[in-house]
C-alpha positions as MATLAB code, in Angstrom:
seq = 'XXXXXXXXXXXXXXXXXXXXXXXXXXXXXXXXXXXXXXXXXXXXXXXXXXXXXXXXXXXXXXXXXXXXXXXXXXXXXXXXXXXXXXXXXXXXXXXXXXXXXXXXXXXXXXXXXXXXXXXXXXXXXXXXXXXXXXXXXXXXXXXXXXXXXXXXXXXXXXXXXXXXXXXXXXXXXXXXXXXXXXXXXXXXXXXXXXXXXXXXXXXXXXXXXXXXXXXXXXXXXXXXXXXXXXXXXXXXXXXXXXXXXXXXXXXXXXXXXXXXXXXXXXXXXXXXXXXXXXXXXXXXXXXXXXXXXXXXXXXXXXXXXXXXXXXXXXXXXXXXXXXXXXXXXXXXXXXXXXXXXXXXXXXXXXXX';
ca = [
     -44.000  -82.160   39.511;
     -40.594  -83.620   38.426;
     -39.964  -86.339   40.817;
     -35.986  -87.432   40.689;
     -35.739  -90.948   40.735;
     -33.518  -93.413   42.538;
     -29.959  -94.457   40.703;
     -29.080  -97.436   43.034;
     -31.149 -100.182   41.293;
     -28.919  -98.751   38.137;
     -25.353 -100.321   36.500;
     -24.299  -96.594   35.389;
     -20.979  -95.054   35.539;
     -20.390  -92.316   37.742;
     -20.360  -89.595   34.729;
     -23.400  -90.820   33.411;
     -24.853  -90.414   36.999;
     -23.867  -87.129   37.231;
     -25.029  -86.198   34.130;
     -28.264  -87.785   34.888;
     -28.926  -85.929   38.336;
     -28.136  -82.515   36.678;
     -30.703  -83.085   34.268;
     -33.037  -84.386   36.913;
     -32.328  -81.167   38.924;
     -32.576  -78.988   35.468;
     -35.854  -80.104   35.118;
     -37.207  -80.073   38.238;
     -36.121  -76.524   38.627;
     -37.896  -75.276   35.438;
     -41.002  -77.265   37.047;
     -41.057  -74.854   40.180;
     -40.213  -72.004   38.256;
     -43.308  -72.605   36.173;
     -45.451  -73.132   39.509;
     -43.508  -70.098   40.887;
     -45.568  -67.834   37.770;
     -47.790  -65.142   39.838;
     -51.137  -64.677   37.854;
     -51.534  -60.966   37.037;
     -54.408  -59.690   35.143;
     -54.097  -56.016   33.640;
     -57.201  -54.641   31.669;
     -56.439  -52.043   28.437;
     -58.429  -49.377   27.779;
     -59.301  -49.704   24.107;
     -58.641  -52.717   21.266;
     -55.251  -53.842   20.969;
     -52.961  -51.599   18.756;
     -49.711  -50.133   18.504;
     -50.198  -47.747   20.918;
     -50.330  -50.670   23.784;
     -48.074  -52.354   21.976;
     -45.168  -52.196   25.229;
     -47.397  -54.485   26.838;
     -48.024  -56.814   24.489;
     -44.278  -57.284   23.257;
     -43.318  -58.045   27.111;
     -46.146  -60.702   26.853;
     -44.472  -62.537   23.753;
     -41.008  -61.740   24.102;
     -41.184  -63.271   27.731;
     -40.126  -60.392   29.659;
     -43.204  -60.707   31.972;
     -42.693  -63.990   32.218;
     -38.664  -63.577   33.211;
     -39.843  -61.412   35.892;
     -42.122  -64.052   37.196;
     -45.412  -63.179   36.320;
     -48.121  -65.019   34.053;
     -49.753  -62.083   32.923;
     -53.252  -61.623   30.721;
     -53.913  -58.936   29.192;
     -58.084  -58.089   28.522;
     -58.618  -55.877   26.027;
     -61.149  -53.255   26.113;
     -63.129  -51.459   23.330;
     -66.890  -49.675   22.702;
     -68.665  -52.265   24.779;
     -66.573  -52.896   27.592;
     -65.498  -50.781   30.784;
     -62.815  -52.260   32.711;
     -62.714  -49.756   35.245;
     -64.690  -50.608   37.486;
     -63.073  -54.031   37.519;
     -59.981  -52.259   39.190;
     -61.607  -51.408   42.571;
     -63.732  -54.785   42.607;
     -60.453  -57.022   42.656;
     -61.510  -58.433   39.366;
     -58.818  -57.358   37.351;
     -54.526  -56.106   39.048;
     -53.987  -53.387   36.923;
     -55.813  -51.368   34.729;
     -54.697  -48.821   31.606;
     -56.524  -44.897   32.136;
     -56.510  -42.530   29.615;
     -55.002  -39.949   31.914;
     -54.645  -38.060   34.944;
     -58.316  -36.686   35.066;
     -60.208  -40.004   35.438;
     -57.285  -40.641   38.899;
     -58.626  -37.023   40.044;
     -62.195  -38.529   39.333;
     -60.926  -41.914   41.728;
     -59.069  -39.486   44.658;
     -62.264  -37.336   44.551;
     -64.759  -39.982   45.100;
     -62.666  -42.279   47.862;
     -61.850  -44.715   45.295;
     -58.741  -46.737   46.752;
     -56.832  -47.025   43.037;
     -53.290  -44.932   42.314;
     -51.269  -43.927   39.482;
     -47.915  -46.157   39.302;
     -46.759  -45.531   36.689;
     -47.106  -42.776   33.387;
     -46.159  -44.650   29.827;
     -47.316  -41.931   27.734;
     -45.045  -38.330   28.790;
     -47.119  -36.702   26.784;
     -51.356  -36.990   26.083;
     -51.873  -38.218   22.449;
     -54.655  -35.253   21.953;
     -54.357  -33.455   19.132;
     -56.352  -30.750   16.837;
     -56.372  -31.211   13.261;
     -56.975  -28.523   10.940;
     -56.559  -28.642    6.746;
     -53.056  -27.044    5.288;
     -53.123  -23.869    4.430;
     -56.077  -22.348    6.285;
     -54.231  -20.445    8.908;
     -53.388  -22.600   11.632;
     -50.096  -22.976   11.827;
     -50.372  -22.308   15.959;
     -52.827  -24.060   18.422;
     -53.391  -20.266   19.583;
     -54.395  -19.727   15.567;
     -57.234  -22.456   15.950;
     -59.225  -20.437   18.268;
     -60.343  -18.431   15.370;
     -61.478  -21.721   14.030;
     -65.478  -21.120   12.992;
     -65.956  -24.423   13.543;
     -64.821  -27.028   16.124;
     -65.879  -30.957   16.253;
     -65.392  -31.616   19.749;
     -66.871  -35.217   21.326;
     -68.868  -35.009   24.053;
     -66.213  -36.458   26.804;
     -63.848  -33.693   25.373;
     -66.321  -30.733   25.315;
     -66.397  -31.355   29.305;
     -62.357  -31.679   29.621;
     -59.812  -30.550   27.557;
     -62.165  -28.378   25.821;
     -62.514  -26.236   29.041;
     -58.665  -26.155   29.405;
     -58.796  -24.637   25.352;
     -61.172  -21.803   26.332;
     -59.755  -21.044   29.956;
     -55.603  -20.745   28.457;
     -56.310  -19.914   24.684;
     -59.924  -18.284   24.425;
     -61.788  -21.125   22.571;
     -65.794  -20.103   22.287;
     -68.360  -21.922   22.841;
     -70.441  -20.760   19.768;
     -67.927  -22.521   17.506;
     -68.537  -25.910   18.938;
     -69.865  -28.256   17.056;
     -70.586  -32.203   18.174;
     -67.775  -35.106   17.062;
     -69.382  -38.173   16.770;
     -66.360  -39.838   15.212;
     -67.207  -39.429   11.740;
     -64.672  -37.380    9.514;
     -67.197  -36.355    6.974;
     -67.881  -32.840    8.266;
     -64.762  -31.739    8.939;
     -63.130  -33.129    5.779;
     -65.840  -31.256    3.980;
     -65.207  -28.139    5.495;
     -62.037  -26.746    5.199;
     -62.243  -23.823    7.496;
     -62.898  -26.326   10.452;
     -60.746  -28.102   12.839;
     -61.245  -31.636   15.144;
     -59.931  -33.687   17.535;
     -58.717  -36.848   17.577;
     -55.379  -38.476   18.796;
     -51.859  -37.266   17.173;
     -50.621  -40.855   16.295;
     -53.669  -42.347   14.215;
     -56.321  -39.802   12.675;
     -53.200  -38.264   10.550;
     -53.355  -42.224    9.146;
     -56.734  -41.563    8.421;
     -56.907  -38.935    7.599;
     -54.572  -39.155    4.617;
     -56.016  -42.378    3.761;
     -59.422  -40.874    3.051;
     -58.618  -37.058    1.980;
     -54.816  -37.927    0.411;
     -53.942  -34.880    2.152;
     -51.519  -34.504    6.052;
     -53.427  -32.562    8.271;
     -51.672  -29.687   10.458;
     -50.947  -31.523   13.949;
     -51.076  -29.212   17.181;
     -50.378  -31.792   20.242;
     -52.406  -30.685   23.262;
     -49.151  -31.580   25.110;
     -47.002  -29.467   23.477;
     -49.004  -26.465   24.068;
     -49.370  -26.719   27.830;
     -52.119  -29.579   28.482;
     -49.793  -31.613   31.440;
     -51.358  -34.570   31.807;
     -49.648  -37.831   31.773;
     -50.927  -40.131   29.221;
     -51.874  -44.136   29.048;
     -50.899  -44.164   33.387;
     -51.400  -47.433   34.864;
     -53.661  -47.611   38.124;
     -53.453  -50.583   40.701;
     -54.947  -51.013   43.576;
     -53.930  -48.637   47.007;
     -54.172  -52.173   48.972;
     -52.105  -53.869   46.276;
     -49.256  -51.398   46.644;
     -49.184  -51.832   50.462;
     -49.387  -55.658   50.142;
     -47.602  -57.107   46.835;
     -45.274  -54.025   46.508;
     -42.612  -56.487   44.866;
     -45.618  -57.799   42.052;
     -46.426  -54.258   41.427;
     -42.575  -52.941   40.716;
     -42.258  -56.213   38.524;
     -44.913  -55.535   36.538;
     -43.811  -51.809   35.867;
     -40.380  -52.970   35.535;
     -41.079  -55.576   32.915;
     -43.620  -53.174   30.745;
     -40.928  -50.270   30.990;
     -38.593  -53.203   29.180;
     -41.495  -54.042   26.852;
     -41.974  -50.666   25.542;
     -38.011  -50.070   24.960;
     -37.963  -53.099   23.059;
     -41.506  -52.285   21.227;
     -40.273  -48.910   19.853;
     -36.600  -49.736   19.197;
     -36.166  -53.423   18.571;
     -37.336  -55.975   16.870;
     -41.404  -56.180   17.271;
     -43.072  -58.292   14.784;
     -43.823  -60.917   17.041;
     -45.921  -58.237   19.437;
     -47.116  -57.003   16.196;
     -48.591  -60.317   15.100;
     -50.113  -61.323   18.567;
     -51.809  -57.418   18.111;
     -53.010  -58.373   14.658;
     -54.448  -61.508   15.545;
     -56.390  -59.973   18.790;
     -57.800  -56.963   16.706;
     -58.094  -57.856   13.004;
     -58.031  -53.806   11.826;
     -54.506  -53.321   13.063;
     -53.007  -54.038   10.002;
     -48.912  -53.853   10.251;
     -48.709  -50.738    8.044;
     -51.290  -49.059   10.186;
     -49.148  -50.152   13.138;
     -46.019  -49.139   11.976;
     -47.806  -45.768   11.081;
     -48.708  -45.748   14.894;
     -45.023  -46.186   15.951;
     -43.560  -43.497   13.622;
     -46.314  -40.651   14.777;
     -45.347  -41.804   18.417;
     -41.730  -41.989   18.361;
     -41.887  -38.360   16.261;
     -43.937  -36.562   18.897;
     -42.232  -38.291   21.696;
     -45.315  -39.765   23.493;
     -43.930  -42.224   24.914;
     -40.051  -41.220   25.085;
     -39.417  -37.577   26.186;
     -38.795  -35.497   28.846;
     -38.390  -37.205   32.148;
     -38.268  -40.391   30.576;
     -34.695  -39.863   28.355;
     -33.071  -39.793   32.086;
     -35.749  -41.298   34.412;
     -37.024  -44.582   32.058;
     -39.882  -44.704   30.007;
     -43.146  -44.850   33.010;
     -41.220  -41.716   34.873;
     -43.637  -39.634   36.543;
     -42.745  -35.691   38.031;
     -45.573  -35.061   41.261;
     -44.384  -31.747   40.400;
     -46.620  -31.953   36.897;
     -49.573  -33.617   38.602;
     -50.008  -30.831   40.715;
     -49.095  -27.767   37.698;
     -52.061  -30.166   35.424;
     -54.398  -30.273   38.665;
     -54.066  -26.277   38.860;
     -54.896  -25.983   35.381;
     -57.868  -27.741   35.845;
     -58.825  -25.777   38.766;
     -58.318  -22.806   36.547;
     -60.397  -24.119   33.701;
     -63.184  -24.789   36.371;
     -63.061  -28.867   36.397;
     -62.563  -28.513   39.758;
     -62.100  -26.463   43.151;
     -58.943  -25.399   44.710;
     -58.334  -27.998   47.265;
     -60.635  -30.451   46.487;
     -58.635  -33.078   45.519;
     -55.583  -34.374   47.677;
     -53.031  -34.411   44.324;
     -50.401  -36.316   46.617;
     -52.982  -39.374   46.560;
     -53.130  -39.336   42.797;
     -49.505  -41.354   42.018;
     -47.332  -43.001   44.114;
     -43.830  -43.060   42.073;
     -41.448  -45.445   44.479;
     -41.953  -48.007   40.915;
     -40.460  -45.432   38.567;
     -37.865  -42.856   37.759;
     -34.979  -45.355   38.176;
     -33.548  -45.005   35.023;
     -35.129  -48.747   34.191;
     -34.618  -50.046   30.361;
     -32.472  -46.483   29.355;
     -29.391  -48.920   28.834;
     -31.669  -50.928   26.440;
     -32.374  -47.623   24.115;
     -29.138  -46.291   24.307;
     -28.135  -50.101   22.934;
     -30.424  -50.146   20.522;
     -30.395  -46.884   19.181;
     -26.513  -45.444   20.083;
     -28.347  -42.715   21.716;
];
């Protein structure tokens, strides 16, 4: 700590004194502000890339920091679950994919909530080949063939059959590897709307036909960010700033200048190249995953209870899960959100 030291053993006029104590005070404040950093640890769901790149741009660009947290972010990836880490106190915050895995947490009695939605729309997608008939989702039940992986067969698969007649007998296993469906043209796969296009073109040369999940009535909030029910009761202000300060992040991210968060991305996880991120960004600002809907008004983050419980009733229709069996209003707790937070910084940016 700064310790300000005694003038009267000094010969020094009095506007050299002055001077002197308000740079004794200057630095002695930046000293406690430092101290004053609370450590927050937030856990990703998947390798850094462009599509957590909100986060990691209010890590560089100090906005976290501004806000008065010291923030790590742990990435995750194949070998690593994080979520558990959430309930154990190991880890602040953690990044879901979306709303079913917080049904999963209400379901079971684990003491986690939603606080805050920075995807308004799920990045699943189906991809078909051009010029094969499926220029509706509807069209891609007729699909003879469907590479589906084996998390999706048991979730949004079951929405595509109960709303849009998808069959069974057409499924076929995704195990992540392009080569079937790239050799069949009559088929159709999964994958997410802002990076197997990317690939997709990089190893066919062709743009594949794009039907968002979202778009076509799949509800779900995507990328939501779960604390702990304990942490929300105790460190309220900690959990707004950290909200607050990604919400900032991710306006600054998709409209401003980024290639600091870029580089920090780049040097974390080698494969995210800067075209490939900047391919990322376009797809997502296009399809409005991250800014849409609520979020033009409400700030990117907003959240509608209203569309937890329509996706929840879906679900119950598709058979995930009984009417009644979860208590939806447990799911997200939205006093962090909807305040119109970092809208003045788009409309700056952007003139829109």
């Amino acid at each position: 700590m700064f310790q300000l030291r005694t003038f009267r053993n000094y010969r020094t006029s009095p506007k050299a004194l002055v001077s002197s104590i308000a740079i004794g005070l200057s630095l002695m404040g930046a000293s406690i502000a430092a101290h004053a950093q609370e450590k927050v640890v937030f856990a990703t769901n998947w390798k850094a890339h462009a599509d957590h790149g909100g986060f990691y741009q209010a890590l560089v660009d100090g906005t976290y920091k501004k806000y008065g947290l010291d923030v790590e972010i742990q990435q995750g990836g194949p070998m690593v679950n994080n979520r558990p880490m959430l309930p154990a106190g190991k880890v602040d915050f953690l990044m879901t994919g979306n709303l079913l895995q917080s049904f999963e947490n209400v379901k079971n009695g684990i003491p986690t909530v939603v606080v805050a939605a920075f995807f308004q729309k799920d990045p699943q997608a189906m991809f078909a080949h051009p010029g094969q008939g499926y220029d509706t989702f509807k069209d891609m039940a007729n699909a003879p063939v469907a590479f589906i992986g084996k998390d999706g067969q048991f979730s949004f698969w079951q929405w595509m059959k109960s709303e849009y007649g998808f069959k069974d007998k057409n499924l076929k296993p995704y195990t992540f590897n392009m080569g079937p469906f790239l050799a069949d043209k009559k088929s159709i796969q999964q994958g997410y709307a802002f990076s197997e296009p990317i690939t997709i073109k990089n190893a066919a040369g062709f743009e594949p036909v794009v039907h968002l999940l979202a778009d076509n009535g799949f509800s779900t909030y995507g990328t939501t960010i779960e604390t702990r029910v304990d942490m929300v009761k105790t460190k309220p202000e900690t959990v707004r700033k950290f909200v607050e300060a990604s919400i900032i992040g991710w306006n600054n991210f998709l409209y401003g200048e980024n290639k600091a968060a870029k580089e920090m991305i780049l040097k974390i996880n080698p494969d995210a190249s800067f075209a490939v991120q900047q391919g990322y960004i376009d797809n997502i600002k296009k399809l409005g995953i991250v800014d849409s809907k609520d979020s033009l008004t409400k700030g990117i983050g907003a959240i509608d209870p209203a569309r937890v419980k329509d996706f929840y009733d879906k679900m119950v229709k598709a058979g995930l899960y009984k009417p009644g069996q979860i208590d939806v209003s447990k799911v997200v707790d939205t006093q962090f959100v909807n305040k119109g937070v970092g809208v003045d910084i788009r409309k700056k940016l952007t003139g829109k």
